[in-house]
C-alpha positions as YAML, in Angstrom:
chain: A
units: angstrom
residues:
- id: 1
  name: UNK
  ca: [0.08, -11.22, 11.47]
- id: 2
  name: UNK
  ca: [2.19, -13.48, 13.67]
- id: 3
  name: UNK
  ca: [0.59, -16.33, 12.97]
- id: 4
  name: UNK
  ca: [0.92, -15.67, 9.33]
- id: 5
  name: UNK
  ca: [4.69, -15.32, 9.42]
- id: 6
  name: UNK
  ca: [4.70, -18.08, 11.76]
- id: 7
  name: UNK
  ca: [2.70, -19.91, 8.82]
- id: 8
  name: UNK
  ca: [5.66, -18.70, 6.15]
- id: 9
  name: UNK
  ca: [8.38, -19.61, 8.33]
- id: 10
  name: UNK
  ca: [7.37, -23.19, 8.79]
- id: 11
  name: UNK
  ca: [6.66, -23.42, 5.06]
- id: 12
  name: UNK
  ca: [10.39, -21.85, 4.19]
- id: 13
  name: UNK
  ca: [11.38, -24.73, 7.05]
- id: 14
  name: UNK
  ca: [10.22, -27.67, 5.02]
- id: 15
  name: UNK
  ca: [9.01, -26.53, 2.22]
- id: 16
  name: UNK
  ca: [9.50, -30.42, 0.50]
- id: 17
  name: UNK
  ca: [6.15, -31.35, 2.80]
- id: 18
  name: UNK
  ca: [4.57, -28.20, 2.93]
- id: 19
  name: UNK
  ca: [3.59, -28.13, -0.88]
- id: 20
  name: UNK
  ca: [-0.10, -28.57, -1.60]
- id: 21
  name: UNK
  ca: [-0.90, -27.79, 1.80]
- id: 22
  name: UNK
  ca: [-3.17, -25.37, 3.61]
- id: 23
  name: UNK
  ca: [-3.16, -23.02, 6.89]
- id: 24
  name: UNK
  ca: [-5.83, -22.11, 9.18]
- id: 25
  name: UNK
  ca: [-5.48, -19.57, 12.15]
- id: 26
  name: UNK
  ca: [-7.77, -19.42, 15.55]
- id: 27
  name: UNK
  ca: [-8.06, -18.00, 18.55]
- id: 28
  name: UNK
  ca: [-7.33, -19.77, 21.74]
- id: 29
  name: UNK
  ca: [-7.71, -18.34, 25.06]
- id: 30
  name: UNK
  ca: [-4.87, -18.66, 27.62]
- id: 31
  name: UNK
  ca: [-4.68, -17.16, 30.96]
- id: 32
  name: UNK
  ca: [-7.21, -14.17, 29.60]
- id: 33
  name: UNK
  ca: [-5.19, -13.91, 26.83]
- id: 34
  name: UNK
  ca: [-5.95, -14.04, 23.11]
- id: 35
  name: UNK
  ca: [-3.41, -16.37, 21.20]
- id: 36
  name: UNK
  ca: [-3.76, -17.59, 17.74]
- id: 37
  name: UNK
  ca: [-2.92, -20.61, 16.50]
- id: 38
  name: UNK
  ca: [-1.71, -21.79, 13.23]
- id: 39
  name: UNK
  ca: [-3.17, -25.20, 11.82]
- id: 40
  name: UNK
  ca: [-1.79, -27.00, 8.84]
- id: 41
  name: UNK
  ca: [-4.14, -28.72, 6.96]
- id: 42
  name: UNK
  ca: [-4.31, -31.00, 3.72]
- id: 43
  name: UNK
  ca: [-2.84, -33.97, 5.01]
- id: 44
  name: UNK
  ca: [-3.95, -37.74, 3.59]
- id: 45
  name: UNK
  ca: [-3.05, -39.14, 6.85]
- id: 46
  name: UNK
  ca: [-2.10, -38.91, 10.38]
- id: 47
  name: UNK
  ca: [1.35, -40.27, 9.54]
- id: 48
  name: UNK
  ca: [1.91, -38.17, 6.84]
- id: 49
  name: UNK
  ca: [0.93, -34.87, 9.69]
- id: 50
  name: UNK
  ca: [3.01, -36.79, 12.38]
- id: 51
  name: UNK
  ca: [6.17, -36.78, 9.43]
- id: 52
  name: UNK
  ca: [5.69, -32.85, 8.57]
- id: 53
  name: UNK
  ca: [5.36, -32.58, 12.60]
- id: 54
  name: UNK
  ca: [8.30, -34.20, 13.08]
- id: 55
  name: UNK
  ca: [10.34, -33.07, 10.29]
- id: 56
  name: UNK
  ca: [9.38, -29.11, 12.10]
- id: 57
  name: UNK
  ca: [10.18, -29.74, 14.89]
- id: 58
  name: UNK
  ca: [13.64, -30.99, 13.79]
- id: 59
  name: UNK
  ca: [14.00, -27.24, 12.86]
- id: 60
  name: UNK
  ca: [13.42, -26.10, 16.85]
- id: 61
  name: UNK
  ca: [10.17, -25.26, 16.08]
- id: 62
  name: UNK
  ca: [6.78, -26.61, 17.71]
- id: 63
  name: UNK
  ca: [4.71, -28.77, 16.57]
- id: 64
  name: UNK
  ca: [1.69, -31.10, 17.50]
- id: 65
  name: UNK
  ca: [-0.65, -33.28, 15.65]
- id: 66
  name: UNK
  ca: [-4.81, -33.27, 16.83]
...
């Protein structure tokens, strides 16, 4: 549920990149702990992630591109 309104957040953020794109949430483990991450996906290229990345964490949010 976080991760979703973690998802709509971002989207509300910068919502002039995040049209046509795509979410996708997974675990990760840290310390014993179960996190999930949020992915966006859809992106042509990796400048076009590294823009929307950018633009995010403009907003005080975090961001990183794989």
């Amino acid at each position: 549920a976080l991760a979703d309104a973690g998802w709509t957040e971002a989207v509300r953020a910068v919502s002039d990149l995040a049209a046509g794109k795509g979410k996708r949430v997974e675990p990760v483990q840290s310390n014993g702990k179960t996190l999930y991450r949020g992915y966006v996906t859809g992106f042509n290229t990796r400048a076009e992630a590294t823009a929307f990345c950018e633009r995010l964490k403009s907003t005080g949010r975090s961001c990183f591109v794989r």
